[in-house]
C-alpha positions as CSV (number, residue, x, y, z in Angstrom):
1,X,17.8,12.6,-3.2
2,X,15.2,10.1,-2.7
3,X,11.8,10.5,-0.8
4,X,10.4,8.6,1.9
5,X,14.1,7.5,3.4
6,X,16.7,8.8,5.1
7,X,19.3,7.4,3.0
8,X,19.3,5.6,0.0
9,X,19.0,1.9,0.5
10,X,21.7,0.0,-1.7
11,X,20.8,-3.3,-3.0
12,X,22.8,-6.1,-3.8
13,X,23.3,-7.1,-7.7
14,X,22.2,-10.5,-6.7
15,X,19.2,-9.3,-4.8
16,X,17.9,-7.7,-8.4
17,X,18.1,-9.6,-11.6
18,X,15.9,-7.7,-13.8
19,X,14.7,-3.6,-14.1
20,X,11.8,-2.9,-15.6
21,X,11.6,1.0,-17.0
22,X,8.6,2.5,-18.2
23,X,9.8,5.2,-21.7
24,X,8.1,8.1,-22.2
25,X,8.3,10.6,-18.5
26,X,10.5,8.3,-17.4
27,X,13.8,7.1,-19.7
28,X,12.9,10.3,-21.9
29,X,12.7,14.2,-20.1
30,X,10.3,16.2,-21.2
31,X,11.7,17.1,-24.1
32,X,11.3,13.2,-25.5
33,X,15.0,12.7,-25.2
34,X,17.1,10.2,-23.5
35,X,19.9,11.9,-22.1
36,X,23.6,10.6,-22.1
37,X,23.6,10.5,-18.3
38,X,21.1,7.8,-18.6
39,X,22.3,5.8,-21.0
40,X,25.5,5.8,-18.4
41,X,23.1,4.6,-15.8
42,X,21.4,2.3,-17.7
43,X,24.6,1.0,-18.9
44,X,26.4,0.7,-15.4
45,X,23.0,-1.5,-14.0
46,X,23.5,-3.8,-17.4
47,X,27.2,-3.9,-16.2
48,X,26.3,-5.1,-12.9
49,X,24.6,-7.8,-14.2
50,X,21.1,-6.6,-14.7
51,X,19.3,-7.2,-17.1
52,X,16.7,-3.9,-18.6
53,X,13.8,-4.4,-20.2
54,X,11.5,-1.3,-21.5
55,X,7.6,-1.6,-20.8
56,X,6.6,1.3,-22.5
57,X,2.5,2.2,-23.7
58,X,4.4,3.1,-27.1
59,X,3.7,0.4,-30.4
60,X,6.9,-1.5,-30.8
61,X,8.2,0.1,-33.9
62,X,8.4,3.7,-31.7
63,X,10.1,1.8,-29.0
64,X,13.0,0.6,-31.3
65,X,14.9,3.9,-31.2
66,X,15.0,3.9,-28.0
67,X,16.0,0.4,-27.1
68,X,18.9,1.7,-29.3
69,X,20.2,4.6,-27.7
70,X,19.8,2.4,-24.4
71,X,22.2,-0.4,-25.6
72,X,19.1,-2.7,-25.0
73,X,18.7,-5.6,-27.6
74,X,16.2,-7.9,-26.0
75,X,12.7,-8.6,-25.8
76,X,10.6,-5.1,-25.0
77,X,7.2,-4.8,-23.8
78,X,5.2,-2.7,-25.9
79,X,1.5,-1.2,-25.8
80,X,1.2,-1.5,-22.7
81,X,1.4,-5.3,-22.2
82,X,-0.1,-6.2,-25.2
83,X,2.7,-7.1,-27.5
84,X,6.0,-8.4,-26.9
85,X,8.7,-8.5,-29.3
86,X,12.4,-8.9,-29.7
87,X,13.9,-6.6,-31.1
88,X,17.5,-8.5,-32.6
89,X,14.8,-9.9,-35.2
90,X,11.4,-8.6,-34.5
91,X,9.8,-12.3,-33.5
92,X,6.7,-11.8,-31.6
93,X,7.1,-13.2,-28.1
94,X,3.3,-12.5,-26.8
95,X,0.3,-11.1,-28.0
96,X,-3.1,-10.3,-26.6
97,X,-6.2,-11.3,-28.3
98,X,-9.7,-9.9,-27.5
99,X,-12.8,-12.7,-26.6
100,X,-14.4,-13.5,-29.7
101,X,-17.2,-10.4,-30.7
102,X,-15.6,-8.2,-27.8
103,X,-13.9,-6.1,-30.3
104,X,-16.2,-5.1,-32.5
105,X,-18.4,-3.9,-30.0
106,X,-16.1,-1.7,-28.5
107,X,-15.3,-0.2,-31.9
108,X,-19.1,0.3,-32.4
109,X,-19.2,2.0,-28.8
110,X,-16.5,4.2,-29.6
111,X,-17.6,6.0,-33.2
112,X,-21.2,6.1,-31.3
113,X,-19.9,7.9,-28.4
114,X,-18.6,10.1,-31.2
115,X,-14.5,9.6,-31.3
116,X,-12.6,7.6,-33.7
117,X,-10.9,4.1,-33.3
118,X,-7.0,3.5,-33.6
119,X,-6.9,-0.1,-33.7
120,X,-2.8,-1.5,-33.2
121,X,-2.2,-5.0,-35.6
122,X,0.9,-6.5,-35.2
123,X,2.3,-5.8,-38.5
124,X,5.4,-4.5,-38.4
125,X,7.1,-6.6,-41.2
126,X,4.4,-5.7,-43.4
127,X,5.3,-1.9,-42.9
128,X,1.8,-0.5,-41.0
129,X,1.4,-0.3,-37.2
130,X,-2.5,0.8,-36.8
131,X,-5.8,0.4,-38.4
132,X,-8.1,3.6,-38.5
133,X,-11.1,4.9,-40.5
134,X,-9.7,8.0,-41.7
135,X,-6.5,10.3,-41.8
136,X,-8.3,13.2,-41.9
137,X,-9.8,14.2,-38.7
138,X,-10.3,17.9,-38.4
139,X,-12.7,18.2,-35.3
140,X,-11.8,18.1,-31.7
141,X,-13.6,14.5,-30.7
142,X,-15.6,14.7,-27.3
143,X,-15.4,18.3,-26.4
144,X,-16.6,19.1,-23.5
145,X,-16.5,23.0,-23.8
146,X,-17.4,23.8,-20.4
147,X,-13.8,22.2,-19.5
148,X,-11.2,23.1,-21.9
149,X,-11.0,25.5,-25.1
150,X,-10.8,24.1,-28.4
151,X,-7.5,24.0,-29.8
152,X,-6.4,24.8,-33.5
153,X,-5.9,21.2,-33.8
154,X,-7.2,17.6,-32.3
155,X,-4.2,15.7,-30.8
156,X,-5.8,12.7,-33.1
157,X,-5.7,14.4,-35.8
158,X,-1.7,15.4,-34.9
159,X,-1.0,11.7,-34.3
160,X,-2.6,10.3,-37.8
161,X,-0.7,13.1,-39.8
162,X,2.5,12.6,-37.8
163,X,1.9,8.3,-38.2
164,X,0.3,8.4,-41.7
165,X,2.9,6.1,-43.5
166,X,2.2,3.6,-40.6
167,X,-1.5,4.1,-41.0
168,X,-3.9,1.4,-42.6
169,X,-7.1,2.9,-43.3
170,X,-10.1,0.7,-43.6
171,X,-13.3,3.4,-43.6
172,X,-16.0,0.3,-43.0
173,X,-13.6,-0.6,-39.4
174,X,-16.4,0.1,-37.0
175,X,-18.6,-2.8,-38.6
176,X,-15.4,-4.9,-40.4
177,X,-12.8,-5.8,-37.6
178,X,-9.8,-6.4,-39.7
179,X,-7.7,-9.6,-37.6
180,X,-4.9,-9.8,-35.3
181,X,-5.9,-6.8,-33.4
182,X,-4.3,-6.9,-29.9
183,X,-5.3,-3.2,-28.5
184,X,-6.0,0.2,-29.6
185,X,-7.7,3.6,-28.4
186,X,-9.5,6.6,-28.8
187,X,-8.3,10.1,-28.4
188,X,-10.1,13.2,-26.6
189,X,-10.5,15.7,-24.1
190,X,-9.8,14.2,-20.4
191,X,-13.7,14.5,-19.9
192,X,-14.9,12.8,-22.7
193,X,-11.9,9.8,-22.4
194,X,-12.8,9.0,-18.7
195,X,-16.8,9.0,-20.0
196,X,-15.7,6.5,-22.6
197,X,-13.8,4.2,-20.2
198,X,-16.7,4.1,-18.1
199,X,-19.2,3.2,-20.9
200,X,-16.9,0.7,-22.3
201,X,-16.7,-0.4,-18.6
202,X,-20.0,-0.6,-18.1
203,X,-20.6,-2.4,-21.4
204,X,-18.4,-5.3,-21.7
205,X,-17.5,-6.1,-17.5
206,X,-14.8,-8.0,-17.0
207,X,-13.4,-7.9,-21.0
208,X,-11.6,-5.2,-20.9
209,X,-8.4,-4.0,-19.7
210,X,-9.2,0.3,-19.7
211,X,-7.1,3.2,-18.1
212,X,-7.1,7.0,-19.5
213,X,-3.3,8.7,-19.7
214,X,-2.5,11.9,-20.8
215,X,-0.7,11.2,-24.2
216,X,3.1,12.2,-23.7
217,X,3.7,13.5,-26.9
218,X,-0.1,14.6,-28.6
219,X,-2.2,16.9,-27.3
220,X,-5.2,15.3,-25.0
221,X,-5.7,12.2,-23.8
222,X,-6.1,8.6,-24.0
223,X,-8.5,6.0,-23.4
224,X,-6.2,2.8,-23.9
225,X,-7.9,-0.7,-24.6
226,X,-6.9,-3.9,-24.1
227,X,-8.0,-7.6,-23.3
228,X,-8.9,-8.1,-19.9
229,X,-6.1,-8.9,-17.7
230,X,-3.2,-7.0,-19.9
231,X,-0.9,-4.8,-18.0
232,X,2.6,-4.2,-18.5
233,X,3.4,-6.5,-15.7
234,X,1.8,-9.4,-17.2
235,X,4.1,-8.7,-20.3
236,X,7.1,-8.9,-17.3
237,X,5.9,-11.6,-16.2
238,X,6.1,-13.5,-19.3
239,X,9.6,-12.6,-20.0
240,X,10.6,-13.2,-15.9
241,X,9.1,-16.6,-15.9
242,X,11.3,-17.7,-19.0
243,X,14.3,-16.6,-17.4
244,X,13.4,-18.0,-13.7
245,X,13.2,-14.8,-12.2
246,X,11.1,-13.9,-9.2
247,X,8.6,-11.2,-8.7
248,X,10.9,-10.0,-5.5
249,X,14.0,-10.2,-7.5
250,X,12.5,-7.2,-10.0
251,X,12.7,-3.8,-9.8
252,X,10.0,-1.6,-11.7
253,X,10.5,2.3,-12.5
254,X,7.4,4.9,-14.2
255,X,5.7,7.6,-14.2
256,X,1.8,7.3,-14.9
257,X,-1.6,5.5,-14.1
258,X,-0.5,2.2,-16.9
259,X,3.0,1.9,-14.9
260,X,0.5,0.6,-11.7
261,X,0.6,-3.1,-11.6
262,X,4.1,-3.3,-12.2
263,X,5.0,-0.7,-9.3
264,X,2.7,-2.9,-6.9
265,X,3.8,-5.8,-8.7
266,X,7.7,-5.9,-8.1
267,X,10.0,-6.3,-5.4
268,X,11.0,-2.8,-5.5
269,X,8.5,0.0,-7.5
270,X,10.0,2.7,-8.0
271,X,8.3,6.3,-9.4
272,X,9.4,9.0,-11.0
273,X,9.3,13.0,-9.6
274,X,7.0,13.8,-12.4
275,X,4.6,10.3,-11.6
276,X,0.9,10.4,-10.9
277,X,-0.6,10.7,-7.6
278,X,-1.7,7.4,-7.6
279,X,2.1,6.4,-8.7
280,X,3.9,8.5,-6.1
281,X,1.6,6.6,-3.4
282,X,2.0,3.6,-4.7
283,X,5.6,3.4,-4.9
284,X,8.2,2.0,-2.5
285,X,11.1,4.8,-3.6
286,X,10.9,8.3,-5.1
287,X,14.0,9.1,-7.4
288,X,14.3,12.9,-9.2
289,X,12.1,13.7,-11.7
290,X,12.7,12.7,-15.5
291,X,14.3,16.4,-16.5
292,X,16.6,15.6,-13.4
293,X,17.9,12.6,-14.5
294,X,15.8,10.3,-12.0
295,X,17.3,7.0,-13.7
296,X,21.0,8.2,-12.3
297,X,19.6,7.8,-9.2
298,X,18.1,4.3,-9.7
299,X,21.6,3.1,-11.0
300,X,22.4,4.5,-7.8
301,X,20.1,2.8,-5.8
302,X,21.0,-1.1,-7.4
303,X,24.7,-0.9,-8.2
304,X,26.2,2.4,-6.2
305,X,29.3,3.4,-7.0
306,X,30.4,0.0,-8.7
């Protein structure tokens, strides 16, 4: 049932030409999976004439399997806005690039604040996804031990040992930038991340595009960097100018704080059960959450019945 209406509003084909979904909370349930009832969803809106694109914070090369189980062989907008790729032969559509020296000093910020780097490099066809320091990060980075016990393991150091074939490990990266470095982060306790984005904040004004999101599949949380101005719907943007589609004519669907400027942004914004706060009040519809199928209910809401 949606929120905030009566009834369900149905919306002409015509009216919307493009969806825009958001991956992990809100394609995949909690337990990471996409389910068969929304690949039937997903499927029926493509049906209808609509085209699906995936804006996920995920690097590309994670997205792929699920632009797969989706059916969906176009472009997909990947760490958060940052990178752009198509996914029939892997051609970089858009990239971000950081103002000259910006970089480096935000690497320097982050191993002084006492957390380590993940810098993403758009190297897929070479076989690596990230640059870090290390693979073997033990510690907990940023504990704040008044907040939160310390777990048996950092979710950093589960996300290097999970991603270590995709790993390129340069130990000098916080005073040698390697090139062609679009975005990265830095994992931690929530405390500790939201201390960092401010500092970072603080440090380089107006440079930086910062938000902290629980990571969806690692413990803790993340402190996401990017270029000033990158956001997911900048990545939409792109793509919707290319195909002569309209802002009003696009329909956005997600879950957390990074899924923002594309819920303002489009004709319709959509969240999830599960979304943020700040996502539930931002949105102009509220389908089921993403363990109850939500996307069935989008399908609903742009094509009914057809």
């Amino acid at each position: 049932m949606f929120l905030m209406q009566e009834k369900p509003v149905i919306v002409e084909a015509p009216s919307t030409r493009l969806l825009v979904l958001d991956v992990d909370g809100t394609v995949t349930n909690s337990r990471h999976e996409v389910t068969t009832a929304t690949c039937e969803a997903v499927a029926r809106i493509r049906a209808a004439g609509i085209r699906v694109v995936l804006a996920t914070g995920r690097r590309y090369r994670d997205t792929l399997p699920v632009a797969a189980r989706l059916g969906i062989s176009g472009p997909v907008i990947t760490a958060s806005g940052a990178l752009v790729k198509r996914t029939s032969d892997h051609v970089t559509l858009t990239r971000a690039e950081f103002e000259p020296g910006v970089l480096a000093g935000v690497v320097a910020t982050i191993v002084a604040a006492g957390h380590e780097p993940v810098l993403y490099s758009d190297s897929f066809d070479e076989g690596f996804d990230f640059h870090c320091r290390s693979l073997n990060v033990s510690a907990t980075p940023g504990r704040d031990a008044s907040s939160e016990p310390a777990p048996s393991v950092s979710g950093l150091a589960e996300y290097l040992d999970r991603n270590r074939e995709l790993a390129r490990v340069v130990p000098d990266l916080h005073t040698s930038v390697p090139p062609g470095v679009f975005a990265g982060f830095a994992m931690g306790q929530h405390r500790a991340m939201l201390d960092l984005e401010q500092s970072l904040h603080d440090r380089f004004p107006g440079q930086l595009s910062l938000h902290t999101i629980r990571s969806p599949r690692y413990l803790h949380w993340m402190c996401e960097i990017a270029p000033v101005g990158v956001t997911k719907w900048t990545g939409i943007m792109a793509l919707a100018k290319e195909w002569g589609i309209r802002a009003a004519e696009i329909v956005a669907v997600g879950d957390d704080v990074n899924d923002l400027p594309m819920i303002r942004g489009a004709g319709i914004g959509i969240a999830m059960g599960n979304a943020q706060p700040a996502v539930l009040a931002a949105a102009d519809r509220v389908v089921a959450r993403e363990d109850a199928d939500g996307i069935v209910e989008v399908a609903d809401l742009l094509v009914g019945s057809r």
